[in-house]
C-alpha positions as CSV (number, residue, x, y, z in Angstrom):
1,X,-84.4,-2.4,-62.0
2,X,-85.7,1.1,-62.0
3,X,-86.7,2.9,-59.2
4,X,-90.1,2.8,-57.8
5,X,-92.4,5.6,-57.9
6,X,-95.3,6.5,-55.7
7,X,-98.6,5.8,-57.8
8,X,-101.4,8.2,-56.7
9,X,-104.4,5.4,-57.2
10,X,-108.3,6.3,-57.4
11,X,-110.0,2.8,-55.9
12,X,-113.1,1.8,-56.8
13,X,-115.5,-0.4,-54.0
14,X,-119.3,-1.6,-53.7
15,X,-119.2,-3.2,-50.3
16,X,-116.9,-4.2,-47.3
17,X,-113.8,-2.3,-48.5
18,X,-111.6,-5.6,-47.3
19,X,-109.1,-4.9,-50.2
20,X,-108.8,-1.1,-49.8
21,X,-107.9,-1.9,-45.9
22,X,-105.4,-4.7,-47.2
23,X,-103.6,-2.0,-49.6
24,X,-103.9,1.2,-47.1
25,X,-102.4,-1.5,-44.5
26,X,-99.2,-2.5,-47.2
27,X,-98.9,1.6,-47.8
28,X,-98.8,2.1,-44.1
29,X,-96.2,-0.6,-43.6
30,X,-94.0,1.0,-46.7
31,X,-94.3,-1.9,-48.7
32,X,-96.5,-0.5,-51.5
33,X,-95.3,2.6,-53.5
34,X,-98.4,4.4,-53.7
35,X,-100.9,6.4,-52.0
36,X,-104.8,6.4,-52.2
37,X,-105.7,9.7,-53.8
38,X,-109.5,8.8,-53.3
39,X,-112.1,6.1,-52.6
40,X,-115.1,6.1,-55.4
41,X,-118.1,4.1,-53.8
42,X,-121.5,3.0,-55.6
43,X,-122.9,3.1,-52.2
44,X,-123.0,5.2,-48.9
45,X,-123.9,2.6,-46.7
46,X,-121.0,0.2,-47.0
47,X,-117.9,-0.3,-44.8
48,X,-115.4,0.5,-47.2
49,X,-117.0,4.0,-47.1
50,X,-116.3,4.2,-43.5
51,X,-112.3,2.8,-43.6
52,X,-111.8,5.2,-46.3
53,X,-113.3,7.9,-43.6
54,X,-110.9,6.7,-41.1
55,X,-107.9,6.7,-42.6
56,X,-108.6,10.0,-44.0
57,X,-109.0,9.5,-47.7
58,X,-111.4,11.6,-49.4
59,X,-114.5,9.7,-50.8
60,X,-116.7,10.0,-53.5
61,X,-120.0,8.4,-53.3
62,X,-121.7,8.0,-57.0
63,X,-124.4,5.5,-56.7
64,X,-125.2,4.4,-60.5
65,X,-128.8,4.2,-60.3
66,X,-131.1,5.8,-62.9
67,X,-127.8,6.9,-64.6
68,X,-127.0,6.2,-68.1
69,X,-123.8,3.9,-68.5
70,X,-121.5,6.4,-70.0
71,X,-123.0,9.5,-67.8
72,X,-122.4,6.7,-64.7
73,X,-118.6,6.3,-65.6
74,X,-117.9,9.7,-67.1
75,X,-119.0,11.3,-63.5
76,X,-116.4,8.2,-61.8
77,X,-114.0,9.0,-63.8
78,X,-114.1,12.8,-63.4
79,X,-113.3,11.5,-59.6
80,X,-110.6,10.0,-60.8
81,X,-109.3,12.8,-62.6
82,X,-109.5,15.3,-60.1
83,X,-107.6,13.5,-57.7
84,X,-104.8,13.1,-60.0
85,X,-105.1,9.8,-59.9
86,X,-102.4,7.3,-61.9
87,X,-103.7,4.3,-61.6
88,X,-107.4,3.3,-61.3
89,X,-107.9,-0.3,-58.8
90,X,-111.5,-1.6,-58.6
91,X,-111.5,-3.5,-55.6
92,X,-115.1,-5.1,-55.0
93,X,-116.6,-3.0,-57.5
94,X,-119.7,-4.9,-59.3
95,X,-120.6,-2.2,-61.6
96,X,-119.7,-2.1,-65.6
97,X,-117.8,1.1,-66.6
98,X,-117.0,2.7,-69.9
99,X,-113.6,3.9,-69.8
100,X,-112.4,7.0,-71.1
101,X,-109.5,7.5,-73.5
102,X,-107.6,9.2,-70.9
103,X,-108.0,5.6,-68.8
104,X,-107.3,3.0,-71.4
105,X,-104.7,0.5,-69.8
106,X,-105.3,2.3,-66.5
107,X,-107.8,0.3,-64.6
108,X,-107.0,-2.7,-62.9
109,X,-109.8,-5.2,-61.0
110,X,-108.4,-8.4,-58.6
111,X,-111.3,-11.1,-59.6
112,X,-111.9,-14.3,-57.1
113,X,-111.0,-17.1,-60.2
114,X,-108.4,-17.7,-62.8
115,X,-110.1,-16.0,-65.5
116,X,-111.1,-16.7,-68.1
117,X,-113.2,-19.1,-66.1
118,X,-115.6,-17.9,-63.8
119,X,-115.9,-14.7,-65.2
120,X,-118.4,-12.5,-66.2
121,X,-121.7,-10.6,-65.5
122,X,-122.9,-12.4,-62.1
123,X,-120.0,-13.9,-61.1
124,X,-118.2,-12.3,-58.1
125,X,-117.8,-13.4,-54.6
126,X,-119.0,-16.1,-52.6
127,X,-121.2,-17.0,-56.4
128,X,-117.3,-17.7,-58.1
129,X,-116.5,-20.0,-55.2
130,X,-120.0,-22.0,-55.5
131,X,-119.7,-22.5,-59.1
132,X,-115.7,-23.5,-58.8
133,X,-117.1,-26.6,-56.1
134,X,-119.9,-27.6,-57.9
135,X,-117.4,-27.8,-61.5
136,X,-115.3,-30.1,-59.3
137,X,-111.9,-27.9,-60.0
138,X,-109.5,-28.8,-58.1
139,X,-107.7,-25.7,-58.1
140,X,-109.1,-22.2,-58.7
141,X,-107.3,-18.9,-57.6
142,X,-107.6,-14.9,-58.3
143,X,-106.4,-12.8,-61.1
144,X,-105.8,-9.0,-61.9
145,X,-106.4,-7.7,-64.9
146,X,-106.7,-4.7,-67.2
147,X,-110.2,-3.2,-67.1
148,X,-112.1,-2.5,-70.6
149,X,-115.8,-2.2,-71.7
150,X,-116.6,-6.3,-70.7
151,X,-116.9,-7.9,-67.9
152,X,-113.9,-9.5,-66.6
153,X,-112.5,-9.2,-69.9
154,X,-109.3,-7.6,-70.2
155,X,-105.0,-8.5,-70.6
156,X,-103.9,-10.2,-67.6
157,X,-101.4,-9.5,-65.3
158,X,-101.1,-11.3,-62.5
159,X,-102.4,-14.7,-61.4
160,X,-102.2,-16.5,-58.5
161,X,-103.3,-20.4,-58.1
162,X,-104.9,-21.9,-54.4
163,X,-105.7,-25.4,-54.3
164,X,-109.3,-26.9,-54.4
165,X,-109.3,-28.8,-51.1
166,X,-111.9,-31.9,-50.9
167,X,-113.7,-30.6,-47.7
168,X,-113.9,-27.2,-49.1
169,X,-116.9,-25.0,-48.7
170,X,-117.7,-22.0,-50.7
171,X,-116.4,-20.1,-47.7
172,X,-113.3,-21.5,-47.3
173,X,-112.6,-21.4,-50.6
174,X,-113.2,-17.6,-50.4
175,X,-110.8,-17.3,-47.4
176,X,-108.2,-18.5,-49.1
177,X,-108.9,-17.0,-52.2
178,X,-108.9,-13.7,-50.8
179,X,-105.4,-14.3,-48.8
180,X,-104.0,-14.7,-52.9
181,X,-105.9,-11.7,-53.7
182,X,-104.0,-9.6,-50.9
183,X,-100.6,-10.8,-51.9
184,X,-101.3,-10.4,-56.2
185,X,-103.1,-7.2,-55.9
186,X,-100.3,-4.8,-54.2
187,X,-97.5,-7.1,-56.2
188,X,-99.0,-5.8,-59.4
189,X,-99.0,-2.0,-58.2
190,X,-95.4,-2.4,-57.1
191,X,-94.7,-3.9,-60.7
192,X,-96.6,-1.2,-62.5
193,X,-94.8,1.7,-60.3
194,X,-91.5,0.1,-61.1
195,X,-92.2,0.0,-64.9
196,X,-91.8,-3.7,-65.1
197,X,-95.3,-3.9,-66.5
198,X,-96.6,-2.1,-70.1
């Protein structure tokens, strides 16, 4: 197995920054071969803004409104560039991105469901959970995959499977949803590091 190196990642967030924590946490630890060049955020006004803050990574607030798609995404991924960044990670980020040529197989997003289902334009959080009950799955899970011009679209890498439990709300579902998510997320970093992913 070759030897892991250190990815330089750019993350992407639009709200409570819960997965950035989880992989600044797994970095701290030395379980994760990577470091977090910079946090991108669509808004100001979000937590994730202020853990980036406190652990010192520089951020870069670009909220998309009034922008132009492919203005939007060239100015995030400009962001990206400067900080050298390897590997891009959307982590909670509902916005949809053009991505450059110098990007292509380089952005990941962790979504709440094993896509393809539950997928798509609306579908993210504590909606994915809803709409997993009221199909009556009895499992659901989370998935990384390759970012491209569509919504939840891309190759996957990664899934992870949690049992649909019979007294399940849309919040608990989400709980332990999320506890796949923080396990599937850093493994496939730590994969892509070590090569052992094209």
């Amino acid at each position: 197995m070759p030897d892991p190196r250190y990815l330089r990642l750019a993350v992407l967030l639009s709200g409570s920054g819960r997965t950035l924590e989880n992989l600044l946490d797994r970095i701290a630890a030395g379980t994760l071969p990577a470091t977090v060049a910079v946090v991108v955020a669509s808004r100001s006004d979000v937590r994730g803004v202020r853990i980036a803050e406190r652990a010192g990574v520089p951020v870069r607030v670009l909220p998309p409104a009034g922008e132009a798609v492919e203005r939007w995404s060239g100015s995030v991924f400009a962001a990206c560039a400067d900080a050298r960044a390897d590997l891009v990670v959307m982590a909670g980020f509902l916005h949809l991105v053009r991505i450059p040529t110098a990007y292509v197989g380089r952005v990941i997003n962790i979504h709440p469901s094993l896509l393809p289902a539950f997928g798509g334009q609306g579908f993210h959080g504590i909606h994915v959970h809803r709409a997993v009950l009221e199909r009556g799955c009895t499992v659901s899970g989370c998935t990384v995959h390759v970012v491209d011009d569509e919504y939840d679209h891309g190759r996957v890498l990664l899934q992870k499977v949690v049992p649909v439990l019979t007294d399940d709300s849309p919040e608990s579902l989400a709980a332990r949803v999320f506890a796949a998510e923080c396990e599937a997320l850093p493994e496939t970093i730590a994969r892509i590091a070590a090569g052992l992913l094209p």
